[in-house]
Every structure is written in C-alpha cells, then in structure tokens.
C-alpha positions as a Markdown table, in Angstrom:
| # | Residue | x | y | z |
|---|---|---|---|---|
| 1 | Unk | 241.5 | 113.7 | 94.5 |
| 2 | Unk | 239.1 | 116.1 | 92.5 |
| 3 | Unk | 236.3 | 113.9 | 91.3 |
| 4 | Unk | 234.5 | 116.8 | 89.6 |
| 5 | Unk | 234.3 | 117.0 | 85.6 |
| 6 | Unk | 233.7 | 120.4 | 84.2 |
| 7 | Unk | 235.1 | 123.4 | 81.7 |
| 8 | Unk | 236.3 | 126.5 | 82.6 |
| 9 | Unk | 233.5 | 128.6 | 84.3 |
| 10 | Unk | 232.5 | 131.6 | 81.9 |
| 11 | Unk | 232.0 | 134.7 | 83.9 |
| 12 | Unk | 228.5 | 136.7 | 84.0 |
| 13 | Unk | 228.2 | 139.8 | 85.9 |
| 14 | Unk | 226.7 | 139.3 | 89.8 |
| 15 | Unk | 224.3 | 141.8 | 90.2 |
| 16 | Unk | 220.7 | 141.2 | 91.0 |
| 17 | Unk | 219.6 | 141.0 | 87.7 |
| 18 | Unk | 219.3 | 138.2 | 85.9 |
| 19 | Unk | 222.3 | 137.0 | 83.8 |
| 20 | Unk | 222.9 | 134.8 | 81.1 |
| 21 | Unk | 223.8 | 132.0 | 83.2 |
| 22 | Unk | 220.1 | 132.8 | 85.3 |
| 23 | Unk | 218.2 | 132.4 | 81.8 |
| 24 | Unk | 219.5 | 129.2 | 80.8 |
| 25 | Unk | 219.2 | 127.5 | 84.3 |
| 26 | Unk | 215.6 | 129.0 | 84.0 |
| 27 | Unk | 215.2 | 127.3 | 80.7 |
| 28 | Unk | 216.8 | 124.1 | 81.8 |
| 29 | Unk | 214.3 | 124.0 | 85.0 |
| 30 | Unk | 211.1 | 124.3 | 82.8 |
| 31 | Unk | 212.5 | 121.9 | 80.0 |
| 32 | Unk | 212.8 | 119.2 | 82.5 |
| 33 | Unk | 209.5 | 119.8 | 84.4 |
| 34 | Unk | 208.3 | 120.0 | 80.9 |
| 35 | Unk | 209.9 | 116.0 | 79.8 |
| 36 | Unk | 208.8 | 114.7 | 83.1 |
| 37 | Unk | 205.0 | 116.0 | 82.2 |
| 38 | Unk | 204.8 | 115.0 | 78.7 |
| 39 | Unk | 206.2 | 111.5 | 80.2 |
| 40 | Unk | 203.0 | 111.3 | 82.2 |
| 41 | Unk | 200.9 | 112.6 | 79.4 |
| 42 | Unk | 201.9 | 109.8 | 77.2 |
| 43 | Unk | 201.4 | 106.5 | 79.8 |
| 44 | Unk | 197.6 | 108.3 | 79.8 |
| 45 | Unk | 197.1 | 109.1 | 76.2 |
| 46 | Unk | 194.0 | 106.3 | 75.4 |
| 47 | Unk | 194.2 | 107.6 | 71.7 |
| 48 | Unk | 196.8 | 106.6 | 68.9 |
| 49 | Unk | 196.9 | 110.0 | 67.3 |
| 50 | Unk | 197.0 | 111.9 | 70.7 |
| 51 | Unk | 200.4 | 109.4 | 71.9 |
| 52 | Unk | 201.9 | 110.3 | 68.5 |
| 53 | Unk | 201.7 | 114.2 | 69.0 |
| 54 | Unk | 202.5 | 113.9 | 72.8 |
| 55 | Unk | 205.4 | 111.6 | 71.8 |
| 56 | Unk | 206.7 | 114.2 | 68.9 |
| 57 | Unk | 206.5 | 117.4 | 71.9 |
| 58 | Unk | 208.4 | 114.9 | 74.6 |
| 59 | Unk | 210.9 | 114.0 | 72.4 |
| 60 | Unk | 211.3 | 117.5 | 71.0 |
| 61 | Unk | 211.6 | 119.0 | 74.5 |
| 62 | Unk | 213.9 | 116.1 | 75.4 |
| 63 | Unk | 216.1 | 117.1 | 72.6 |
| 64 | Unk | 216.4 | 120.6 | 73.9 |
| 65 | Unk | 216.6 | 120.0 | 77.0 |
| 66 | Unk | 220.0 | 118.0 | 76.5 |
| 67 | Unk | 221.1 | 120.9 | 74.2 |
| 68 | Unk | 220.5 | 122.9 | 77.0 |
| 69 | Unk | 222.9 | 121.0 | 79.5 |
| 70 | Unk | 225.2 | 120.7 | 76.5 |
| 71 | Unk | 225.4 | 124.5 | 76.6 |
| 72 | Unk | 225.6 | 124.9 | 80.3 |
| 73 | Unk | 228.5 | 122.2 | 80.4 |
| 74 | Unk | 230.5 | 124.2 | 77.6 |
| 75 | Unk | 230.1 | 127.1 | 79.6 |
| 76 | Unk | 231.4 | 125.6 | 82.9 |
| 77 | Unk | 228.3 | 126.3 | 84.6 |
| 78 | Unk | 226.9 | 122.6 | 84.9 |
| 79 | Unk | 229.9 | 119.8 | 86.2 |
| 80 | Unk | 230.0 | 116.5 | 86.4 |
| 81 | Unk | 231.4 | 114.1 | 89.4 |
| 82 | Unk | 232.9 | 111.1 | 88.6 |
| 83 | Unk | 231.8 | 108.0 | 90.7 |
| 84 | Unk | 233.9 | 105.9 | 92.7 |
| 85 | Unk | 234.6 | 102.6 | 90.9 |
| 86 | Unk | 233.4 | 100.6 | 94.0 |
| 87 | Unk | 230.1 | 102.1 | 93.7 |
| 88 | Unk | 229.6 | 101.4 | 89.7 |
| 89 | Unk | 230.9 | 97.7 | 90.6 |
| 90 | Unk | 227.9 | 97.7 | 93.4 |
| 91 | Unk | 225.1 | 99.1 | 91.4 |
| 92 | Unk | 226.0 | 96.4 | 88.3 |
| 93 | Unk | 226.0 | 93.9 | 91.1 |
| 94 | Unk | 222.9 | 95.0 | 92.6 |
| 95 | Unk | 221.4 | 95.1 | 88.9 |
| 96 | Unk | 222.8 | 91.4 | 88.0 |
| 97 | Unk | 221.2 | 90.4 | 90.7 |
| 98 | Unk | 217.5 | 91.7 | 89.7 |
| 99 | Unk | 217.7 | 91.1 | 85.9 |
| 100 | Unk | 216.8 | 87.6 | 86.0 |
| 101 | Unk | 214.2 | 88.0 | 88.3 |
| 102 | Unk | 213.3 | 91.0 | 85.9 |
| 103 | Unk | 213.5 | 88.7 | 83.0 |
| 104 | Unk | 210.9 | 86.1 | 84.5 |
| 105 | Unk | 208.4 | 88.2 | 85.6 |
| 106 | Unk | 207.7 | 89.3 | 81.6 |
C-alpha cells in the first residue's frame, strides 16, 4: 500500500546548477530557521513594543513559509505520508492520558 500523498513531480533540468526546485528548497530552509528564531526572540522580548514587532515578522515569515510548502506541494516536489491509523489512535491515547494531568498543573 502507497502511503505517500503528493502531485505530479514537475521536472527541472539536473545539471549542477541550481534549479528552480534548489531555490525554493533554499527559501523554505531559511524561512523555517528564520520562524524557529523569531520564536525564541519573542519568549525573550522584556518590552511590549519589541514583542509586537517580533510577533508581526514571525507571523509574517510564518505566513510565507507555509506559502512556500504550498508551492513545493503543487509542484510535486514536497509529499506527504499518511500515518497508520494505529498510530493516530496511540498518540490521542497517549495525549488523553496527559491532558488532565496537563489541566491540573495550571
């Protein structure tokens, strides 16, 4: 059984330049790097107005970065795999299990 989700791969030339499909993965790379650092920027901003802006550029690279992956998924370049129902019963388990725990501790 094929458990992978995806489009139709477009084609890009393999040479050792760099092709279309090189650029966006580039750009995907440094969009998420760039969300993960703004995410750490913003649990150390001690100023209001400093959050705020930090919170505007994380949620503005967050944005691209999904269109990004959008992109790369339409192309057939990014796939998905679909997960085994046993193991989506398991983790809901597992997190049933630590939610009330979860819910005490606040």
């Amino acid at each position: 059984m094929n458990n992978k989700i995806s489009n139709p791969k477009t084609d890009v030339p393999n040479t050792p330049e760099m092709n279309d499909k090189d650029y966006i993965t580039t750009m995907l790379s440094i969009e998420k790097v760039m969300a993960k650092d703004y995410a750490v920027a913003l649990t150390e901003a001690s100023n209001t107005d400093l959050y705020n802006d930090y919170y505007d550029m994380f949620d503005d690279v967050s944005n691209m970065q999904r269109e990004i992956y959008n992109l790369m998924f339409k192309k057939g370049w990014y796939c998905l795999e679909m997960a085994e129902e046993n193991k989506i019963t398991q983790k809901l388990n597992t997190l049933e299990q630590e939610l009330p725990q979860l819910e005490n501790n606040s």
